[in-house]
MIROKE-404140 format. One record per residue (C-alpha): residue in three letters; residue number from 1; x, y, z. Coordinates in steps of 0.05 Angstrom, whole numbers. Layout:
! residues N
[gudo ALA,NUM,[X,Y,Z]]
...
//
This chain:
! residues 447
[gudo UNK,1,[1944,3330,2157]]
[gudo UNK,2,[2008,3335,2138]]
[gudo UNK,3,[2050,3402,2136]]
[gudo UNK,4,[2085,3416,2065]]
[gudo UNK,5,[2167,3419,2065]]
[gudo UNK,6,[2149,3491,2037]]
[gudo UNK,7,[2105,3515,2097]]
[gudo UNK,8,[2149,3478,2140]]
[gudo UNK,9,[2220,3508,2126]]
[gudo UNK,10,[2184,3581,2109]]
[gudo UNK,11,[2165,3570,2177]]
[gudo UNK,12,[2225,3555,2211]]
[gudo UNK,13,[2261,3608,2173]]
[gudo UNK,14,[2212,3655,2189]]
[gudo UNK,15,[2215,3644,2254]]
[gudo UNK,16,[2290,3644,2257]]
[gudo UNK,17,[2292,3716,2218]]
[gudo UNK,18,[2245,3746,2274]]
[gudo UNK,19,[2275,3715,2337]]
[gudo UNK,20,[2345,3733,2308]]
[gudo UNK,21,[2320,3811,2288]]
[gudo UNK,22,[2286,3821,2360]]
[gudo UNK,23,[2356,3792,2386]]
[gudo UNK,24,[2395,3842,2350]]
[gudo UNK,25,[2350,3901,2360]]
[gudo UNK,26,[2339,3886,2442]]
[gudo UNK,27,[2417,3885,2439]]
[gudo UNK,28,[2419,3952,2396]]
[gudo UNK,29,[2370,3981,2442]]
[gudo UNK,30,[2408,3959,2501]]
[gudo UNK,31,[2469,3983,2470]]
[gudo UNK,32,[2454,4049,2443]]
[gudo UNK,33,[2410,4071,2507]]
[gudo UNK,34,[2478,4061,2551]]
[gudo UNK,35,[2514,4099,2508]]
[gudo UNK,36,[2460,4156,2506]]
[gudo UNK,37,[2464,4142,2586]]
[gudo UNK,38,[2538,4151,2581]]
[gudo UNK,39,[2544,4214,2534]]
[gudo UNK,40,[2480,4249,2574]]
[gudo UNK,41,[2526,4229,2636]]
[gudo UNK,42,[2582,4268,2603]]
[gudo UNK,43,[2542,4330,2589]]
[gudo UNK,44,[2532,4334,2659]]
[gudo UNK,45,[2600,4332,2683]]
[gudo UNK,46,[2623,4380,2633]]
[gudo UNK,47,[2565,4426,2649]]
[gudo UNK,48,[2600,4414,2722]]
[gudo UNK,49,[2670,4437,2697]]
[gudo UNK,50,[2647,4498,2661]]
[gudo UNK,51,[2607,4526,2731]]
[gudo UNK,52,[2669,4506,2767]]
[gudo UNK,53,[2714,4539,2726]]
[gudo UNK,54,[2665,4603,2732]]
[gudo UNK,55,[2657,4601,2801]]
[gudo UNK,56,[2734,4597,2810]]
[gudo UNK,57,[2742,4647,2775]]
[gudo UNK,58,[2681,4692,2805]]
[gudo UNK,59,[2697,4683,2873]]
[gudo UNK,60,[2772,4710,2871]]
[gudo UNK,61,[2749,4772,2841]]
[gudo UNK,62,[2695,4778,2906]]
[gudo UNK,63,[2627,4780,2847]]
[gudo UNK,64,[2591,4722,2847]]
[gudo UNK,65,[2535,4761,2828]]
[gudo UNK,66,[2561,4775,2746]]
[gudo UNK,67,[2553,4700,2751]]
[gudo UNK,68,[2492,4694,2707]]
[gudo UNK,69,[2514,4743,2659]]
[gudo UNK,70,[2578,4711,2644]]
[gudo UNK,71,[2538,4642,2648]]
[gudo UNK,72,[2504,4672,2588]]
[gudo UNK,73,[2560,4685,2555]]
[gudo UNK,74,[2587,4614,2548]]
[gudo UNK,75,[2577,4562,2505]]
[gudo UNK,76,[2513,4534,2557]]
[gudo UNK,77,[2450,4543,2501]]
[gudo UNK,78,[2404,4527,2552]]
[gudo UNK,79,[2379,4545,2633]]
[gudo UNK,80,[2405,4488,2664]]
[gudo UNK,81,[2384,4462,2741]]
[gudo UNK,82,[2449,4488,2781]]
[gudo UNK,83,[2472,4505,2849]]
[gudo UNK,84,[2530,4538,2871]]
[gudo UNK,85,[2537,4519,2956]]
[gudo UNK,86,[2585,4543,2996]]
[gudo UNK,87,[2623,4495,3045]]
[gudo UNK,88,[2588,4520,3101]]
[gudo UNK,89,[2524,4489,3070]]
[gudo UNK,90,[2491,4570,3049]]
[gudo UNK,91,[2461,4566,2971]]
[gudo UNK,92,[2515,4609,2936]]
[gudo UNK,93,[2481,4615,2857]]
[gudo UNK,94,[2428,4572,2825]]
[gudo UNK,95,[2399,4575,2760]]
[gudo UNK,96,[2332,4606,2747]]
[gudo UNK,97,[2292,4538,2753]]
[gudo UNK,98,[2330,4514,2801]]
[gudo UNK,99,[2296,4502,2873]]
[gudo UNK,100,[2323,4538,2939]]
[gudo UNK,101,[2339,4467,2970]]
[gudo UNK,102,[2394,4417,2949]]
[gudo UNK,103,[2383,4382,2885]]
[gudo UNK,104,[2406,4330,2925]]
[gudo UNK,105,[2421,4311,2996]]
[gudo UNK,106,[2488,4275,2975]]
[gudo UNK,107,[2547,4312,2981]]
[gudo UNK,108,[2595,4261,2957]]
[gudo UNK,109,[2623,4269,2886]]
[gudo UNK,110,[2588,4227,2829]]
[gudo UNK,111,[2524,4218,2797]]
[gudo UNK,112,[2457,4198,2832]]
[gudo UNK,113,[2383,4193,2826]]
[gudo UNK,114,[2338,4238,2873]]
[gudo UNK,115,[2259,4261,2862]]
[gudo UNK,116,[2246,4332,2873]]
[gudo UNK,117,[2172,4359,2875]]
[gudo UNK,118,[2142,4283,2836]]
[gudo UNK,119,[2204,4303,2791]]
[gudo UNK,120,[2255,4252,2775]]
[gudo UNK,121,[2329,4279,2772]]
[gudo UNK,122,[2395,4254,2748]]
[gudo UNK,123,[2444,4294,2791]]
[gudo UNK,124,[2520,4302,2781]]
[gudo UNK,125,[2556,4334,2847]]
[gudo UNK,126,[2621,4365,2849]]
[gudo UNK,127,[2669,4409,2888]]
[gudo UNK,128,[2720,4470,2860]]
[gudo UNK,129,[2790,4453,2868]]
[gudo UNK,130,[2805,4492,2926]]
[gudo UNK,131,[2745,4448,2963]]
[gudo UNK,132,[2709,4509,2971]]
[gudo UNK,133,[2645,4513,2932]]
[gudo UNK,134,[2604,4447,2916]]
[gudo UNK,135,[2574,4451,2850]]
[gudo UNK,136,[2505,4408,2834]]
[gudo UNK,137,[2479,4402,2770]]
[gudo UNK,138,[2412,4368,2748]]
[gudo UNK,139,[2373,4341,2685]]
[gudo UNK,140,[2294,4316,2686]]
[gudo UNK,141,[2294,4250,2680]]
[gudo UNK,142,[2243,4252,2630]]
[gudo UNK,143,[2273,4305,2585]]
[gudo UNK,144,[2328,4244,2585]]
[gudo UNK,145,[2283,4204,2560]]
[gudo UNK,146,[2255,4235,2501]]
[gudo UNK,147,[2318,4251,2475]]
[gudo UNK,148,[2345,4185,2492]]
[gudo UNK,149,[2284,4144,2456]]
[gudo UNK,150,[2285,4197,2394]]
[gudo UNK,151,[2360,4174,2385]]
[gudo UNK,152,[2347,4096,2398]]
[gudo UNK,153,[2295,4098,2339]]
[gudo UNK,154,[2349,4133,2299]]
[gudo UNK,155,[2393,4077,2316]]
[gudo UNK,156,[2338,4019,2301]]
[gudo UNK,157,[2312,4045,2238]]
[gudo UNK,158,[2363,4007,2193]]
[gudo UNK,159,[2343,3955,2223]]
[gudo UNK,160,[2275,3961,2197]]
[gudo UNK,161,[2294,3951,2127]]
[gudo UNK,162,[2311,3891,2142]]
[gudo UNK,163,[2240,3870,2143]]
[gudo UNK,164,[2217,3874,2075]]
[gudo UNK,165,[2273,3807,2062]]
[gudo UNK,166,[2218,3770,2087]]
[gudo UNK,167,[2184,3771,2014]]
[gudo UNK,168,[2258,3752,1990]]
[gudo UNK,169,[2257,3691,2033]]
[gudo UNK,170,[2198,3668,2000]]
[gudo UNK,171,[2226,3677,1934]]
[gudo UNK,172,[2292,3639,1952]]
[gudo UNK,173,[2250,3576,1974]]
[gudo UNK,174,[2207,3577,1924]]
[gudo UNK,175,[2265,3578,1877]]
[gudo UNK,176,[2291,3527,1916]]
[gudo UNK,177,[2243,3469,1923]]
[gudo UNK,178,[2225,3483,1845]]
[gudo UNK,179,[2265,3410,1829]]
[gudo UNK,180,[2227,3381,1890]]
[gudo UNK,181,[2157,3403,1836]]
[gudo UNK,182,[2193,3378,1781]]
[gudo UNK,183,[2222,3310,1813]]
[gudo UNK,184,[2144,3296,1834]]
[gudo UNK,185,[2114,3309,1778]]
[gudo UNK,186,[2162,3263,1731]]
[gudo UNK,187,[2145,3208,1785]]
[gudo UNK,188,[2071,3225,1785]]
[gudo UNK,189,[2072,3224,1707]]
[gudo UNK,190,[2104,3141,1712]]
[gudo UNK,191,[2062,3086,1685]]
[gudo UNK,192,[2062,3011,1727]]
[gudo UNK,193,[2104,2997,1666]]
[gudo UNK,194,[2162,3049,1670]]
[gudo UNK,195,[2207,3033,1716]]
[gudo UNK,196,[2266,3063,1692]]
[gudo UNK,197,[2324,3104,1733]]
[gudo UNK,198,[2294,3173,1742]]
[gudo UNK,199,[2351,3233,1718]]
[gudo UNK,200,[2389,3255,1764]]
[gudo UNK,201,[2406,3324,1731]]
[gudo UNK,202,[2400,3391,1745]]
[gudo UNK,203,[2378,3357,1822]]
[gudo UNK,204,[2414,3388,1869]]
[gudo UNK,205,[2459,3348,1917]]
[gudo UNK,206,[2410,3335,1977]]
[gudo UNK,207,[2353,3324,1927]]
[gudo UNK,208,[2398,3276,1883]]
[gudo UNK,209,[2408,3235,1945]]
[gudo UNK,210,[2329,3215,1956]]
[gudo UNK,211,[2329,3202,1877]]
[gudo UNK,212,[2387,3155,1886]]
[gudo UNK,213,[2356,3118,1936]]
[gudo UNK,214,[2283,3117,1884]]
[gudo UNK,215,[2327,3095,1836]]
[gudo UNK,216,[2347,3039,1878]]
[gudo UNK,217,[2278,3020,1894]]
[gudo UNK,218,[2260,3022,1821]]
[gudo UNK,219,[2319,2974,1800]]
[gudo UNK,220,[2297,2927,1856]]
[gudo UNK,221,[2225,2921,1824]]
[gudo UNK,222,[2242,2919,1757]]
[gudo UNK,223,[2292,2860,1768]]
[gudo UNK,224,[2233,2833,1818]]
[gudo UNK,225,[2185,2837,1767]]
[gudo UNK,226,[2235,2804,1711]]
[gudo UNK,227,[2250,2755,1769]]
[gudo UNK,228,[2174,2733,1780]]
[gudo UNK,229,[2152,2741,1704]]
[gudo UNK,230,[2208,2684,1680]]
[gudo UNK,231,[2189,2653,1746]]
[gudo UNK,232,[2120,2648,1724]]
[gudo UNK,233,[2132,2632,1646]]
[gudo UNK,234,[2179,2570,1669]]
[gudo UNK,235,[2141,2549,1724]]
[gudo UNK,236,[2070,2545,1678]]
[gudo UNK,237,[2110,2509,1628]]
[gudo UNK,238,[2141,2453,1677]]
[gudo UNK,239,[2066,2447,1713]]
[gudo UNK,240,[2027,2439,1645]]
[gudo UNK,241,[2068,2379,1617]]
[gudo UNK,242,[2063,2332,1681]]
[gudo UNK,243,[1991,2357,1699]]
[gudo UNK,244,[1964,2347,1622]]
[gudo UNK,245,[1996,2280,1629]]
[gudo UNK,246,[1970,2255,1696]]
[gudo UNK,247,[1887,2277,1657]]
[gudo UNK,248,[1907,2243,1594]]
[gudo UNK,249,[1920,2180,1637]]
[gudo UNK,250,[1867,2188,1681]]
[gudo UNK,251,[1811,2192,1617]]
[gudo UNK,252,[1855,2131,1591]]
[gudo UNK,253,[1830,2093,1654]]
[gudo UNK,254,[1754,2119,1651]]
[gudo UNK,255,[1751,2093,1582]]
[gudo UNK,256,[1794,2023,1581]]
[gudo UNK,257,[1744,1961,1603]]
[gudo UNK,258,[1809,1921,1616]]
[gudo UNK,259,[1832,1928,1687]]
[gudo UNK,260,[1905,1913,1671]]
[gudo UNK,261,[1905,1986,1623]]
[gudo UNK,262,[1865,2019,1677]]
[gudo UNK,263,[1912,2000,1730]]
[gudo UNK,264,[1970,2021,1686]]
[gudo UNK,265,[1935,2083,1668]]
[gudo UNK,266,[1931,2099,1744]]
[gudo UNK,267,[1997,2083,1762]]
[gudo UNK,268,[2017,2136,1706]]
[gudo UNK,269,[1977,2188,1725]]
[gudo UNK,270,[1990,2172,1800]]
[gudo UNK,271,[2062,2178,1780]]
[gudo UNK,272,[2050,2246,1741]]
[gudo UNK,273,[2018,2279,1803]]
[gudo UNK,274,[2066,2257,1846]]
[gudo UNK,275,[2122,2295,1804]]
[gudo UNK,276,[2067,2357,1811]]
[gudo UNK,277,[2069,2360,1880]]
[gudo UNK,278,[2149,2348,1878]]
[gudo UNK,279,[2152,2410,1839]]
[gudo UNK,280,[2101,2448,1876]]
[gudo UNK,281,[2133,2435,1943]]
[gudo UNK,282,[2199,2465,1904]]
[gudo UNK,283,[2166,2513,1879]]
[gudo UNK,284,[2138,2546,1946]]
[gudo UNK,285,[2205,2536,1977]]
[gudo UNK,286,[2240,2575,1922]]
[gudo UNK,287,[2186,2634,1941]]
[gudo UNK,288,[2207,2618,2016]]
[gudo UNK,289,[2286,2636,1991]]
[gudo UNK,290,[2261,2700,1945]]
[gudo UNK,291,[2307,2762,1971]]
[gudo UNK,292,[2242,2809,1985]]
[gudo UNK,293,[2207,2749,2019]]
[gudo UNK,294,[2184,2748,2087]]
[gudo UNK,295,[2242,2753,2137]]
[gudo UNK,296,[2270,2673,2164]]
[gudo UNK,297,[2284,2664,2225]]
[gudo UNK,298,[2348,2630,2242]]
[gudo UNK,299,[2367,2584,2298]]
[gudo UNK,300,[2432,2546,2333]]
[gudo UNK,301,[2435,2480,2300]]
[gudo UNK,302,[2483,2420,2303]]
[gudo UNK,303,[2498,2410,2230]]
[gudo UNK,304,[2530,2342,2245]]
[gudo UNK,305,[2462,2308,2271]]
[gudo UNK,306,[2428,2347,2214]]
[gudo UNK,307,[2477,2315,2168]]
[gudo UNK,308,[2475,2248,2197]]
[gudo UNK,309,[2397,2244,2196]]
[gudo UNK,310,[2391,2272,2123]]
[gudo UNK,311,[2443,2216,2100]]
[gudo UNK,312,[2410,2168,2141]]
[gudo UNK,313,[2345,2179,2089]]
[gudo UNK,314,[2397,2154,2021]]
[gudo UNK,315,[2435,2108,2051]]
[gudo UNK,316,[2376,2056,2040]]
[gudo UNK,317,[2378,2076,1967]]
[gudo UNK,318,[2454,2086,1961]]
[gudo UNK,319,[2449,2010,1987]]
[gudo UNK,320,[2398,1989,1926]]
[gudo UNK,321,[2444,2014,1884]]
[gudo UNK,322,[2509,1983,1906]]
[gudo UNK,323,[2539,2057,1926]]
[gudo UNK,324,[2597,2068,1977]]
[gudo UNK,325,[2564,2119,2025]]
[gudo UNK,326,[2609,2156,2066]]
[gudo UNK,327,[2604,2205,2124]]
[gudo UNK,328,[2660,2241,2147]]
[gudo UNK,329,[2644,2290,2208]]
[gudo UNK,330,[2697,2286,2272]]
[gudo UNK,331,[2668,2334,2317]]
[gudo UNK,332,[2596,2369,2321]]
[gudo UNK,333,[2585,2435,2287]]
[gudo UNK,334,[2555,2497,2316]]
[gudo UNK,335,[2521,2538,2275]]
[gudo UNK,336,[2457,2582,2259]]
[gudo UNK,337,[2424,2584,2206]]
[gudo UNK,338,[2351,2546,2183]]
[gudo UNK,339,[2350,2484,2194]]
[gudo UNK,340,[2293,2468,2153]]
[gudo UNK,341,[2320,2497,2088]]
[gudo UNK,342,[2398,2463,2092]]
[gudo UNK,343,[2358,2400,2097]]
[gudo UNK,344,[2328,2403,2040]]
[gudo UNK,345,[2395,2433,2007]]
[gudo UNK,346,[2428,2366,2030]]
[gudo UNK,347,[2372,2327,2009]]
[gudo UNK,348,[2377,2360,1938]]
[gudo UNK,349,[2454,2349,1935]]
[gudo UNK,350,[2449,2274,1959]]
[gudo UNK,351,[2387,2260,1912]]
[gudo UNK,352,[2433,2288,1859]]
[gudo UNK,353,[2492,2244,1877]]
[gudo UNK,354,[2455,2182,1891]]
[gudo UNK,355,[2418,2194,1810]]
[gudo UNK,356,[2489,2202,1778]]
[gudo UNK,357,[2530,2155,1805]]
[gudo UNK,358,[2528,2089,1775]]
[gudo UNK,359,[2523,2021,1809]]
[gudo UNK,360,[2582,2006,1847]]
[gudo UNK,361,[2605,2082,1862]]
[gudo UNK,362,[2624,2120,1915]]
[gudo UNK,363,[2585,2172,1954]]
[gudo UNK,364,[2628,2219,2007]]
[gudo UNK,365,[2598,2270,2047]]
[gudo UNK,366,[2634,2313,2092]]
[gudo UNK,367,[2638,2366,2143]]
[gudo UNK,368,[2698,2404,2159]]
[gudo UNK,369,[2698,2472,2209]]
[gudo UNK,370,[2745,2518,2191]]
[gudo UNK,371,[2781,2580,2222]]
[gudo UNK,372,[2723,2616,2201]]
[gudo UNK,373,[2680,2576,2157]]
[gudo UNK,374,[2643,2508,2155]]
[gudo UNK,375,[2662,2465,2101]]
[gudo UNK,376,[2610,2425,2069]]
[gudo UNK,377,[2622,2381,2010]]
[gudo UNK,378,[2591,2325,1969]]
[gudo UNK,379,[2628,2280,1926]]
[gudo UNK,380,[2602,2231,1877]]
[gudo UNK,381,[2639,2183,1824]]
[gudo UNK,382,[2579,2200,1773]]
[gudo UNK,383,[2590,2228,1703]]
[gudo UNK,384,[2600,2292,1733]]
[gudo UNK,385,[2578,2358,1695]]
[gudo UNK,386,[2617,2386,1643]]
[gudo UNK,387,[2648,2457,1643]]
[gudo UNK,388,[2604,2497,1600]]
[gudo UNK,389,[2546,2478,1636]]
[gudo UNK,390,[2570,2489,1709]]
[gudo UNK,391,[2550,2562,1714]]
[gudo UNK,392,[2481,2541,1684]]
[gudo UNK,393,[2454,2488,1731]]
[gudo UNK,394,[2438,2540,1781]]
[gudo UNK,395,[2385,2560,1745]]
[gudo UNK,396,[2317,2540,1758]]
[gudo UNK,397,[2292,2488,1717]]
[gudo UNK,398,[2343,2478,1679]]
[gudo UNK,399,[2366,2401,1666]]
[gudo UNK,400,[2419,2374,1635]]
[gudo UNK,401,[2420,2344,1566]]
[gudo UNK,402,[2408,2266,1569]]
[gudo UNK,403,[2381,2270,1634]]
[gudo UNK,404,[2351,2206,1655]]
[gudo UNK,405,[2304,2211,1715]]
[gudo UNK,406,[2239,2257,1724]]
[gudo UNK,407,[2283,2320,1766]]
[gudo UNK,408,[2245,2390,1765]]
[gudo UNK,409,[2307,2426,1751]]
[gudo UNK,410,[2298,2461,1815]]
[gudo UNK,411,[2347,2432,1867]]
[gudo UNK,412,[2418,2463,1856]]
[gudo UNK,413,[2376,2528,1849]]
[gudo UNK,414,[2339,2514,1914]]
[gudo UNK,415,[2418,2495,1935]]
[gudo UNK,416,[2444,2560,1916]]
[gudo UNK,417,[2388,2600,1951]]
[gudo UNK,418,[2391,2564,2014]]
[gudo UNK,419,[2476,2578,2013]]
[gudo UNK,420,[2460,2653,1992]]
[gudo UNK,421,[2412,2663,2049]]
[gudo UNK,422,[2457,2646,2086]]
[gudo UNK,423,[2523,2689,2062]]
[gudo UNK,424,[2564,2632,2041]]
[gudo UNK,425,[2599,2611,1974]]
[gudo UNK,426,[2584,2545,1929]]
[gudo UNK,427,[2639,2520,1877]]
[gudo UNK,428,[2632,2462,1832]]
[gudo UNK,429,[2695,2430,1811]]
[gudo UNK,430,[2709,2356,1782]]
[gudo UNK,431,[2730,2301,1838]]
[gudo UNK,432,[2776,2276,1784]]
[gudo UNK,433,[2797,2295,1718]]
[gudo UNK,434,[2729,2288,1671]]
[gudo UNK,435,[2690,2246,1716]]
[gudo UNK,436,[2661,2255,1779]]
[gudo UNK,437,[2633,2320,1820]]
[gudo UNK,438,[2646,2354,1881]]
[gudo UNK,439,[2604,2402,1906]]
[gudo UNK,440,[2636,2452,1961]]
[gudo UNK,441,[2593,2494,2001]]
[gudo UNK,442,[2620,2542,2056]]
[gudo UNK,443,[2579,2580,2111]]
[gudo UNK,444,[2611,2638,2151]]
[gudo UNK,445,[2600,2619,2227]]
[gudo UNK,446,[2578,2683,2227]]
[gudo UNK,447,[2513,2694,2187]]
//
């Protein structure tokens, strides 16, 4: 099942909000319990300085023992663990908690950890300046502690508030993917028949891009559908007249008793379903050359021989006809592409030239590789095509007016498909001034 974009980025952001608070508040917690360290640290030495200073000054006037008293009498609001030690090692003064052995057993100067009756101590050690007392002071470790924690949670608590923005995260996306609802539900609301661009305001920018590319896809159908409707209308119409002709004469024959009209009838109707499967075969390949067909596969082919065997196939008729047939090709051409299809382009073309040109004409077909292109053209002395209807030959059935012959209209839009298959450019142009046509086709060697 799949996960909604909703659950999915609440999720993630979610889970980004937590990992980043427990981030923050182990580094707060880290942070604030050094400094609590630090300042409880602090207390110590300056707990250290004060008995210093009083033992200092005790000792020169010979009474140590007024040393509580005065003790009392300072700023120290509590009964802290101190010694007072002599520097021959004898226990001087030490507070009213504090045991009759060192607090600890190091007499260096600085802080250090010790355990005293299951108690844990932090323990600051120092001497007077004349080197002659040693002065230890202690805290419980777990006395630290408490206070230490009690001012951590102190510390943390704003970051508790930041909690409750969960419930505004949900809020934000919600807010957020509201043109995501409204985007589906105008889709989901479409009919087959409305294919039209979907609007693109009030979408924000990330959002605008998918509709963009739906857009796209709807243009592409609606121009597919177009495409396949006229398709259809024009290739029903072309079908009906030769296959309603090719019954007529066959019912014709059923019903004549004279063999000559049968045979006649036949040869109609034979003639009639020939031109049927003509246009059917032209018809499938047009499907073949449809942009959102199946994917072609394309191939290295010598265009020369390809060239030289399709003109071998109208020379024989070129010949009937009294036609000049040439073939102009000096070298063999590389190139890839589908061999199948520019055959039948070629055949097209030369059926074309071979129909127009009259008895006695001239017929020149030629290959020419370029810098970057291949050259292919076909010239014919026939009564060319005038200007107004150049653009409109390409498309399918479409014939000229006066157009002897029994052509499906298909070929030069069979021709152009091939040549846009394969990325390259056709012109039409007269050979020479009102008469005659040359048809120049040019392939990329890179397709």
């Amino acid at each position: 099942m799949n996960q909604s974009l909703r659950s999915r980025l609440l999720a993630l952001i979610l889970i980004s909000f937590v990992l980043g608070w427990l981030i923050i508040s182990g580094f707060a917690w880290w942070r604030a319990t050094a400094q609590a360290n630090a300042l409880f640290d602090n207390q110590l030495a300056q707990l250290a300085d004060l008995i210093a200073v009083i033992t200092t000054h005790e000792a020169g006037e010979q009474d140590l023992h007024q040393f509580e008293s005065d003790l009392q009498q300072s700023a120290v609001h509590y009964s802290p663990l101190f010694q007072v030690w002599s520097a021959g090692g004898r226990l001087l003064v030490r507070g009213p908690q504090a045991p009759s052995v060192p607090l600890s057993a190091n007499t260096n100067p600085g802080y250090s950890d010790e355990t005293l009756d299951s108690y844990r101590l932090r323990v600051y050690t120092r001497y007077t300046a004349d080197k002659m007392h040693r002065i230890q002071v202690a805290q419980e470790v777990a006395g630290r502690q408490a206070q230490l924690h009690a001012f951590v949670r102190g510390s943390l608590t704003p970051l508790l508030l930041a909690l409750p923005m969960i419930g505004l995260l949900w809020f934000a996306i919600e807010r957020a993917l509201a043109p995501l609802k409204r985007l589906a539900k105008e889709i989901g609301s479409r009919t087959p028949g409305n294919l039209e661009p979907i609007a693109i305001s009030c979408i924000p920018k990330e959002v605008s891009v998918l509709v963009d590319s739906i857009n796209g896809l709807l243009g592409r159908l609606h121009a597919s559908l177009e495409r396949y409707s006229r398709f259809t209308a024009d290739a029903a119409h072309e079908l009906r007249t030769p296959l309603a002709g090719s019954v007529t004469q066959i019912h014709a024959a059923l019903d004549s008793t004279d063999a000559g009209e049968r045979r006649d009838s036949l040869r109609l109707a034979l003639n009639g379903l020939s031109r049927l499967h003509h246009l059917l075969e032209q018809l499938l390949l047009l499907a073949r050359l449809e942009p959102d067909a199946a994917e072609i596969e394309f191939a290295t082919l010598d265009l020369n021989a390809l060239a030289v065997e399709v003109a071998s196939e109208y020379a024989p008729r070129a010949m009937e006809k009294e036609i000049t047939f040439e073939f102009l090709a000096p070298e063999p051409v590389v190139f890839k592409g589908v061999r199948e299809l520019i055959a039948v382009a070629l055949r097209n073309l030369l059926d074309n030239a071979v129909r127009a040109t009259a008895p006695g004409g001239k017929i020149i077909l030629s290959l020419q590789p370029l810098e970057r292109s291949i050259r292919l053209q076909v010239e014919d002395t026939g009564s060319g095509i005038p200007d107004q209807e150049k653009a409109r030959v390409f498309e399918r059935f479409h014939r000229l007016p006066d157009t002897k012959g029994e052509g499906s209209g298909l070929g030069l839009s069979i021709v152009k498909s091939t040549v846009a298959l394969h990325h390259g450019s056709i012109s039409l142009d007269d050979r020479e001034p009102g008469q005659g046509l040359r048809i120049t086709i040019e392939f990329p060697i890179k397709t």
